[in-house]
N, C-alpha and C positions, 0 to 999 in steps of 0.2 A: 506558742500554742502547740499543744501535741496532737498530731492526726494519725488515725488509726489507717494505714494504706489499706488494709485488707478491707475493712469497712469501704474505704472509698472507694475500692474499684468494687466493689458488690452492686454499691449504689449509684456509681455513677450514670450507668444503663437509663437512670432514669430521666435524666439530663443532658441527653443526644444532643439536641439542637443549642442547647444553650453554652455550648462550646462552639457550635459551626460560626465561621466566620463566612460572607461570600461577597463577590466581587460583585457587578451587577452587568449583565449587556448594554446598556447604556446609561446616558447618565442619569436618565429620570424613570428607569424601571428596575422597582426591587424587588423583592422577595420578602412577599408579606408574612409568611409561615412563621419565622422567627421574630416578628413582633410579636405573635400569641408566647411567645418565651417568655421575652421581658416582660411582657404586662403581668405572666405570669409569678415573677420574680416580686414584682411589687406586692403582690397580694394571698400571695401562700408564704408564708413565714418560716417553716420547715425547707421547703424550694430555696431559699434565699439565702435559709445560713449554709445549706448545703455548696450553692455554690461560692459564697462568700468563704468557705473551706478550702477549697481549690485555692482562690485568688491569695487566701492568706498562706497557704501551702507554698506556691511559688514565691510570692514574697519573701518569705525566709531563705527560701534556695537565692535568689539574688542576689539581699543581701551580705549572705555567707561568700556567695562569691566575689563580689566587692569588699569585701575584706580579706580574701585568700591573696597570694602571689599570681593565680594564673589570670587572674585580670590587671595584673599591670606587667607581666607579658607579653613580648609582641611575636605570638603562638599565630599560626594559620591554622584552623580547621578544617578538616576535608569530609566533605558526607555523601558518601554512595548512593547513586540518584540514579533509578531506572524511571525511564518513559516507554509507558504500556497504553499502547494504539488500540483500543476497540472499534471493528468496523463493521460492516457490514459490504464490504470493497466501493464505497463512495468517497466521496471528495472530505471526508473525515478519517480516511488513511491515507495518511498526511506521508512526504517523505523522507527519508533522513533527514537531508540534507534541513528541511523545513525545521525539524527538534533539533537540529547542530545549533542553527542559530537563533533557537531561544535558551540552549545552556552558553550559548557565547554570550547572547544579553544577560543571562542571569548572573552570570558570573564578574562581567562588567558594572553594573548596577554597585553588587556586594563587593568588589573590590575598589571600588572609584574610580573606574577607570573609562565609564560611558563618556561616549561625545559630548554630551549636553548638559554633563555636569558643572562643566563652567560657567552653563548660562542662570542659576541657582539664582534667584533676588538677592542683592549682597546684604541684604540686612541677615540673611542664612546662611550663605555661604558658607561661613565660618564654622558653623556648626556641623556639616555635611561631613561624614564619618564612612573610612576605608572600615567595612566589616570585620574584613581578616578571616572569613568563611567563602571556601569556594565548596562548589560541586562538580565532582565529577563521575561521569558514567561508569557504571560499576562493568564488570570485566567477567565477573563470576557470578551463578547462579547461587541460590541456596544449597543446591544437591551438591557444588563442585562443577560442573559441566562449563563450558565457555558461552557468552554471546556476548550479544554487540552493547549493550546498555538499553536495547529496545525491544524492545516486543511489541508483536503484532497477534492481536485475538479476532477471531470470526466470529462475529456474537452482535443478536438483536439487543443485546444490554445497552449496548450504543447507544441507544432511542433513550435511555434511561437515567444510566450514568449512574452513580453512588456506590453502593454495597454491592449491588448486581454486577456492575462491571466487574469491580475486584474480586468476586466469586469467579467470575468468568475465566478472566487471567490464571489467580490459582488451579481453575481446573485444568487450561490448556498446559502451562509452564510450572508450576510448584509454587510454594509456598516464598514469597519475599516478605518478611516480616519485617514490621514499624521499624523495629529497633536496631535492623540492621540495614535497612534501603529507606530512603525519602524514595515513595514511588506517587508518582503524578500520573495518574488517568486519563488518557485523552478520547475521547469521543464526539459522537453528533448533536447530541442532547440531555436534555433534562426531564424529559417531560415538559411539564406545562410548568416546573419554575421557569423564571425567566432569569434566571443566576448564568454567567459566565463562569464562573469559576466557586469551590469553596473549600474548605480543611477542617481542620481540626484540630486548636492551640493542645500542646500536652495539657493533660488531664482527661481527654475526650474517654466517650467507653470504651473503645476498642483497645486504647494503652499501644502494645510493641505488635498486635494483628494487623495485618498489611491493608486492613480498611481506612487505618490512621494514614492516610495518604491525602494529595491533593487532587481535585479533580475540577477540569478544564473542559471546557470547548475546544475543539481543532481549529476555531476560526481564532483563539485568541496564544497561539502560540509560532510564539519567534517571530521573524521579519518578511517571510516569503511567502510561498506558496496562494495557503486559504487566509493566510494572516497577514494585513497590507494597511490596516488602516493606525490611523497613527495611535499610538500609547497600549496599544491592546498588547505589546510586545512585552510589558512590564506588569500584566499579570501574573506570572508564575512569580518571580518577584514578590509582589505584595502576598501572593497564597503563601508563600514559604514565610515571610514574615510572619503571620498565622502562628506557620506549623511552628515558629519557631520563639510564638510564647508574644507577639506583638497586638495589641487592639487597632485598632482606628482611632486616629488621634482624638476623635470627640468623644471614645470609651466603647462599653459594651453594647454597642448597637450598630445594626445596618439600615440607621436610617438617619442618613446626613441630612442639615440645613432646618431641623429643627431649634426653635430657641432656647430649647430647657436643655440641649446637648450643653449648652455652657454651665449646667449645673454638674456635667458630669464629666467623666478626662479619663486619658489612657494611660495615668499614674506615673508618668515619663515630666523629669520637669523641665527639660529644654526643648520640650515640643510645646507649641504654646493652646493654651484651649482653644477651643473651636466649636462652632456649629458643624463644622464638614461643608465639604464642598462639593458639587457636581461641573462648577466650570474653574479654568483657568485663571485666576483674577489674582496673580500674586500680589496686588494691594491691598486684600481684602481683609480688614479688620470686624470679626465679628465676638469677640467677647472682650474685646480693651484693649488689644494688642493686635500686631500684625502676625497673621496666622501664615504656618508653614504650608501653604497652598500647594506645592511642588512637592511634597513628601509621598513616598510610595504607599503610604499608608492613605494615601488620600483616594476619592474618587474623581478626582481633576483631570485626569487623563494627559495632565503634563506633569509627571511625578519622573523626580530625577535624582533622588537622595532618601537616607538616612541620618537623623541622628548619631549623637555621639551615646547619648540616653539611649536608643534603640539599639544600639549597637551593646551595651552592656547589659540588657535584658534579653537577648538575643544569646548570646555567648553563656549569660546565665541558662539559660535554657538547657544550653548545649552539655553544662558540667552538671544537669540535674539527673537525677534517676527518674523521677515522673516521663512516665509513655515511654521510660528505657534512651533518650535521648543522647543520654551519656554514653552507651555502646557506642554508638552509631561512629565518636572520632577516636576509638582508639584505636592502640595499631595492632590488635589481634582480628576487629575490624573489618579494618583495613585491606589489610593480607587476605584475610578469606572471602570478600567482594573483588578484590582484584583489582582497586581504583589504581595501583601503582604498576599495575607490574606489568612487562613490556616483552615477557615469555610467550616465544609462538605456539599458543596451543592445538590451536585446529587450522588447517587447509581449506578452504571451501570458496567455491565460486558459482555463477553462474552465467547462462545466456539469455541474451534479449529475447531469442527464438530458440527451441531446440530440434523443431523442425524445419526446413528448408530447403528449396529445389537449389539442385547445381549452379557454381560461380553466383553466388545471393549470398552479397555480404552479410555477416551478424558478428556483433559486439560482444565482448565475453566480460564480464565487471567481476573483478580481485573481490569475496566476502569471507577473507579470512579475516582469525583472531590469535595475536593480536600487533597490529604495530610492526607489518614486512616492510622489510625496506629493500626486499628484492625478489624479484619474482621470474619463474622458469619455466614458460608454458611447452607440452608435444602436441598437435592436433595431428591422429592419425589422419596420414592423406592430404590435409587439409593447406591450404598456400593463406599466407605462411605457415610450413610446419614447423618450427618453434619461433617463440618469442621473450623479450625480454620485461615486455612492456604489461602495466598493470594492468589494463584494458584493454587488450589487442582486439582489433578485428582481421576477422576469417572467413575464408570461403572453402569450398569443397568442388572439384571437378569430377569427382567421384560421385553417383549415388551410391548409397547404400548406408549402416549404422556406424559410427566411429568413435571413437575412444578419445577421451581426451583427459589430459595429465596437470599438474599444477605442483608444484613445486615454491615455500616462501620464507623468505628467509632472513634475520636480522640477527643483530651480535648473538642474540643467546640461545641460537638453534636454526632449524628448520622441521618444517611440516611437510606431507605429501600428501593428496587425494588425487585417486584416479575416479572416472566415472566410463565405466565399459557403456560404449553402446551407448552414448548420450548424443551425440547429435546423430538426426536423421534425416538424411540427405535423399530429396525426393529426383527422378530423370528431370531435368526443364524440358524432356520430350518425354511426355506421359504415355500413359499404354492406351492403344484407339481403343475408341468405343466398336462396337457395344460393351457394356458394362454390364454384370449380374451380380449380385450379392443377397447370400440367403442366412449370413452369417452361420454356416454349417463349417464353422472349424474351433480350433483348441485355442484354449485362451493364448497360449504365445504367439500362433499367429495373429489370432485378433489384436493382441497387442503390437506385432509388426506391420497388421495393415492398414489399422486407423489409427488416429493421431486419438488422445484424449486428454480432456485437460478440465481442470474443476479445481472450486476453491474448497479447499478444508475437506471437508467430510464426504461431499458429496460423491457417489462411488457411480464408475461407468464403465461395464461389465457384459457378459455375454449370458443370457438370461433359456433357463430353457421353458420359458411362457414363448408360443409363437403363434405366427398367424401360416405356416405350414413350415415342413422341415422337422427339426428338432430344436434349435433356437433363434432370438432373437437379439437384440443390440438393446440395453437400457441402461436410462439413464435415472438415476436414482434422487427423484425430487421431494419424498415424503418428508415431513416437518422440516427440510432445511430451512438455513435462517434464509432473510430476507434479501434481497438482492444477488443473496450467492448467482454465481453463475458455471453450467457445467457444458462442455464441448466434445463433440463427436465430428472427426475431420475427416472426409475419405486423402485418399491418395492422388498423386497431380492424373489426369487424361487429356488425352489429347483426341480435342474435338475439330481440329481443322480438317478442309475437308469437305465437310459436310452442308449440306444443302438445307433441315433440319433435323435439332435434337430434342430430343422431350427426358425427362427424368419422371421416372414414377416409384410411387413404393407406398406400402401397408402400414402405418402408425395406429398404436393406440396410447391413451392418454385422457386423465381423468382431474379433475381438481379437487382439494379436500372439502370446498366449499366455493359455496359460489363466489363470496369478495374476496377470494384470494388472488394476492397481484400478481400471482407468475405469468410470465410468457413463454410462449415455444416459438422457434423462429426456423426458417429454410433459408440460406445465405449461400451464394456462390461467388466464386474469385477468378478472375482470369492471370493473375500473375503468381501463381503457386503460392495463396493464402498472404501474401504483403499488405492487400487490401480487399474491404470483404463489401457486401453491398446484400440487406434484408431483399428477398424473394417475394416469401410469404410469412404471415401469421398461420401457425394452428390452432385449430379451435381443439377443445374439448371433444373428445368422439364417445362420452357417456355422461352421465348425470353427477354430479357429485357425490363423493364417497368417505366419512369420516378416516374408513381405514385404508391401510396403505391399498395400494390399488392393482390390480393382476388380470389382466384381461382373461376370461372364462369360454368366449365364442367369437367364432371370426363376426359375428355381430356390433362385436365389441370393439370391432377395428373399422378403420375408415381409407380407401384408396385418394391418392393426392396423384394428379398430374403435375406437372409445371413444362412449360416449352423456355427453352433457354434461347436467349437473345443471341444474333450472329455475332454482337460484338464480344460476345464472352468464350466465341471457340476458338480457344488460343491453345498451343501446345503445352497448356500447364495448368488448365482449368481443373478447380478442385472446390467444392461443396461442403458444408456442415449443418450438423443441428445445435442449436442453441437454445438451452433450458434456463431462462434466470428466473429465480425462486420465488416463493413469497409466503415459503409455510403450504405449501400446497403435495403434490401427489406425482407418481411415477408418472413417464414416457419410455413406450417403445417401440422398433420400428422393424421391418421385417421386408424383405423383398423388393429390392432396390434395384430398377433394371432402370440402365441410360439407352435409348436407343437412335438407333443415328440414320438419316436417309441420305445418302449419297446425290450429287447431283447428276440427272440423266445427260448432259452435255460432256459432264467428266467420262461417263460409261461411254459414251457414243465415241469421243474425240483423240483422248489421250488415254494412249496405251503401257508408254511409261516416260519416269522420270530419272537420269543419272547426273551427277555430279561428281566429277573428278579433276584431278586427284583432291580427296578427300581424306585426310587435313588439306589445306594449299597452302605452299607458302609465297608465291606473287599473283597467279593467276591459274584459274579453275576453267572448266568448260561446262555449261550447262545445257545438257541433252534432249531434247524434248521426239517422242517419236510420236506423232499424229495421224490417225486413223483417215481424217479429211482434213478440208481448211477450216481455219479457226480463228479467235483476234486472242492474241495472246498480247498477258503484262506480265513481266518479272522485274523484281524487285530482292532486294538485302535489307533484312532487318537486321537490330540488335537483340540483345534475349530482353530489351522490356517495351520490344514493339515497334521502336522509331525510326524510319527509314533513314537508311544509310548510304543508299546507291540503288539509282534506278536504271535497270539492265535493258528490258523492253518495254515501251508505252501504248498498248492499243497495236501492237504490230501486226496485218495481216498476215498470216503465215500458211506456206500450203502443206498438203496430205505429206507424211513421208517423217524424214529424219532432218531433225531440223539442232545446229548449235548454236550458243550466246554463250561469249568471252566476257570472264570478268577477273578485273585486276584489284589487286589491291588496295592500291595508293596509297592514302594517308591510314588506312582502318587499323586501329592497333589490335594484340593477335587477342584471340578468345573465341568465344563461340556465338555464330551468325546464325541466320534462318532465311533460308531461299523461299521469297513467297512468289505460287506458280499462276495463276487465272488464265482458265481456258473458256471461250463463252462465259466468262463471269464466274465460274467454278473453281475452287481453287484448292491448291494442294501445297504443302509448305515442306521442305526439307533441313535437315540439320545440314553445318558447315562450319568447318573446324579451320581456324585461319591461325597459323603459326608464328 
């Protein structure tokens, strides 16, 4: 039969769905859209031979290729497979480690090498067929640039999934075309199908456009994470069967366990016909024979094989031009994906935190590309200053900004990145209150004295909309997508001391609409931001505004008190606001005073405080000069709070100059905190132990 290509991709457009294969969320919930296909297949005639064109199109490519050399062959195939994460930062951006091993299952599956392939019905066994197709994560971008094989997109398409996602990707990353990456979509949703997963055998309309990809749910890939329950691991598996020219063994439908499926078959003759299944019943004979129940083509959810037949229409596939298939394993390829190559091209790393008060550990994780097998770190300042190790952790005795280096290296080179100025090392004795901030300075400083952090887009900036001064602090929330979330962190203070503190300050803040989900939040930390604890809700302090939103009159703004709790006045207390999105409207905030009441006992009693020698290295003396009598406690902390040695209990003590010895002992060296209570008032000092 002669078919006109250029006809058939003109027309194909018309016949979306009648190419989509899909998986189901479970076993008894399909996806009813693609029935309106088939029925339609039966009864438009033109529909019919259309796609019966396709079907006989690939048919020829098969058998051509069962009669070439490269099917008796024992050739591996290799096909460049990027996993593109859409999320919206929920439990549907999934983690590496989560897509490692569902290309370690996929790749098991297609080479024979799954656990569970022994336990096959023996009436099949025999038939169960090494692919000789792996997948491996491509290395290289379309433009040339390096990554990991993954990508991670910020995009409400998540909710959606299909076309949209893949638009989303191309927008953020570039163009990964069909015909040179198998790219799998992973997100939250479908909308209201209730599909798990679905593709697109070659032929679909898109052909070699990166729409011709698979797309997934994040609950249904690899072993870990969001993906746990059993068989769900071996959907991408059956989706790339799909992509790679496979039906369901009861034929062109997604609708298993009907009885006219045995009028109809997946044109494979060592799969034997079938109704399809929804449960595991490998004795299950429903059109005269014992059916390949355990096949991944099934919907059994114990699928553990291929075909020797699927294995040959699969391969077929792979040598055809249809949707450009046949690019995908050659070795020009090859080479310009990257699947092979083990050239270190980029340096890059990061930290769990980039911010942090003094001696707080933080973990630095190796994200070079590609393939170090040795790695060379400097942390200015930092203990340790160098390291050898892929994931060191580090700490800083210093405050202030510090640089840090990376160096990585394997037989065929080395990479370098430096990052000036990348960690920011806060005092663990913060600067006493009182506190003011009117945001009246230059964006570098603003950027050296608030911490900010946001996903994607969302920009957090020194704005000159204010509620007096010249500017304010905003946090840029108009149309972001949904969940994003954006942070404004002050600096560590130290609020010990005091008797109470109150934080006040000017916000204004608007929503696009009334049901839009974002939040505004007030959070404070007593351990230099390690862990955070909600304050307050902010409300809206105007009516809803389609457009972006800019306060016009201090009317437009709202004052917020808050009294902070004594348990949170600790030498490293630090504060934030937190904006998470929902499609909604700006926040900004203006005039930020902490102010702090001293205790009248502390004024009356204690005059002063000394500590020497300071560092110590066996024993210190702690001085206390008292205006009258008083009941004094002294105690040794560590920097996260926990008593370490109690010096005095309740001691009455008279007017004058009064000392307490303290020895070391077992305490190993670093940095301590003398906590002082006089009348119950209390004063804390730094203490450097060697």
């Amino acid at each position: 039969m002669k078919i006109n290509i250029l006809t058939l991709k003109s027309t194909l457009i018309l016949i979306l769905t009648a190419s989509v294969n899909f998986s189901q969320v479970s076993r008894n919930n399909f996806c009813d859209h693609n029935h309106e296909v088939f029925e339609r297949v039966k009864t438009d005639p033109a529909f019919k031979r259309l796609v019966d064109s396709i079907d006989a199109l690939q048919a020829v490519n098969e058998e051509n290729y069962k009669n070439s050399s490269a099917s008796r062959a024992a050739t591996v195939y290799y096909i460049p497979t990027v996993y593109h994460i859409v999320h919206e930062g929920g439990a549907e951006n999934i983690s590496d480690e989560q897509v490692k091993s569902d290309m370690e299952d996929l790749n098991d599956i297609y080479r024979k090498l799954n656990a569970n392939v022994g336990s096959v019905h023996p009436s099949m066994r025999a038939r169960s067929a090494d692919i000789e197709i792996e997948f491996r994560f491509a290395q290289k971008k379309n433009d040339g640039s390096c990554f990991s094989g993954i990508t991670r997109t910020y995009s409400s398409a998540t909710n959606i999934g299909g076309n949209s996602a893949a638009d989303a990707v191309k927008a953020a990353h570039g163009d990964f075309p069909g015909d040179e990456y198998m790219n799998i979509y992973i997100v939250k949703s479908f909308g209201t199908s209730g599909a798990a997963g679905y593709t697109y055998r070659p032929g679909a309309p898109y052909f070699s456009d990166m729409r011709n990809g698979i797309h997934v749910l994040h609950s249904y890939i690899g072993n870990i994470g969001t993906s746990t329950q059993q068989g769900f691991n071996t959907t991408i598996a059956h989706e790339a069967g799909h992509w790679l020219n496979l039906p369901h063994l009861w034929g062109n439908s997604n609708s298993p366990g009907l009885a006219s499926n045995c009028s109809s078959d997946d044109g494979i003759t060592d799969t034997p016909n079938t109704i399809g299944w929804q449960s595991c019943n490998t004795g299950g004979v429903t059109c005269g024979s014992l059916d390949n129940v355990e096949n991944i083509m099934e919907y059994s959810y114990c699928s553990k094989m291929f075909t020797e037949g699927q294995k040959t229409r699969m391969r077929a596939a792979l040598n055809s031009s249809i949707a450009g298939r046949r690019n995908l394993i050659t070795a020009a390829n090859q080479t310009a994906t990257g699947i092979f190559a083990d050239v270190i091209c980029e340096a890059d790393f990061e930290a769990e935190r980039s911010t942090v008060c003094e001696n707080t550990p933080v973990q630095f994780f190796d994200k070079s590309f590609h393939k170090p097998t040795s790695w060379s770190w400097t942390f200015d300042s930092g203990t340790p200053n160098t390291s050898s190790a892929q994931n060191p952790v580090v700490s800083w005795q210093s405050a202030g900004r510090h640089n840090v280096k990376l160096t990585v290296t394997n037989a065929n080179g080395s990479e370098t990145i430096v990052k000036n100025l990348y960690m920011n090392v806060l005092p663990s004795w913060g600067a006493r209150v009182p506190f003011n901030e009117g945001f009246e300075m230059s964006d570098s400083q603003f950027e050296n004295e608030w911490e900010t952090e946001a996903d994607d887009a969302a920009n957090i900036s020194l704005s000159s909309v204010n509620y007096s001064g010249n500017n304010s602090a905003l946090i840029q929330n108009y149309n972001q997508g949904s969940g994003q979330i954006a942070e404004l962190t002050s600096k560590s203070l130290n609020l010990t001391g005091n008797a109470s503190v109150s934080i006040d300050f000017q916000y204004a803040y608007a929503r696009k609409t009334t049901t839009t989900g974002e939040s505004v939040q007030f959070l404070i930390s007593n351990d230099c931001g390690e862990n955070w604890v909600i304050v307050r809700g902010l409300t809206p302090t105007v009516g809803s505004t389609n457009s972006e939103f800019a306060p016009t009159g201090s009317n437009q703004w709202r004052n917020q008190s808050i009294n902070i709790s004594n348990s949170y006045f600790s030498p490293n207390f630090r504060f934030k606001f937190r904006v998470t999105s929902g499609g909604g409207n700006n926040f900004y905030v203006d005039d930020i005073n902490i102010n702090n009441i001293v205790g009248l006992d502390e004024l009356d009693a204690l005059t002063g405080v000394s500590i020497f020698p300071n560092p110590m290295t066996n024993q210190a003396t702690i001085e206390l000069d008292l205006k009258k009598d008083a009941e004094v406690n002294v105690s040794v902390i560590n920097a996260v709070g926990a008593l370490v040695h109690q010096v005095a209990s309740k001691q009455s003590v008279s007017q004058g100059n009064t000392q307490f010895k303290f020895s070391k002992n077992n305490l190993s060296s670093g940095v301590y905190f003398v906590n002082i209570e006089v009348n119950g008032t209390r004063q804390i000092k730094k203490l450097v132990i060697n």
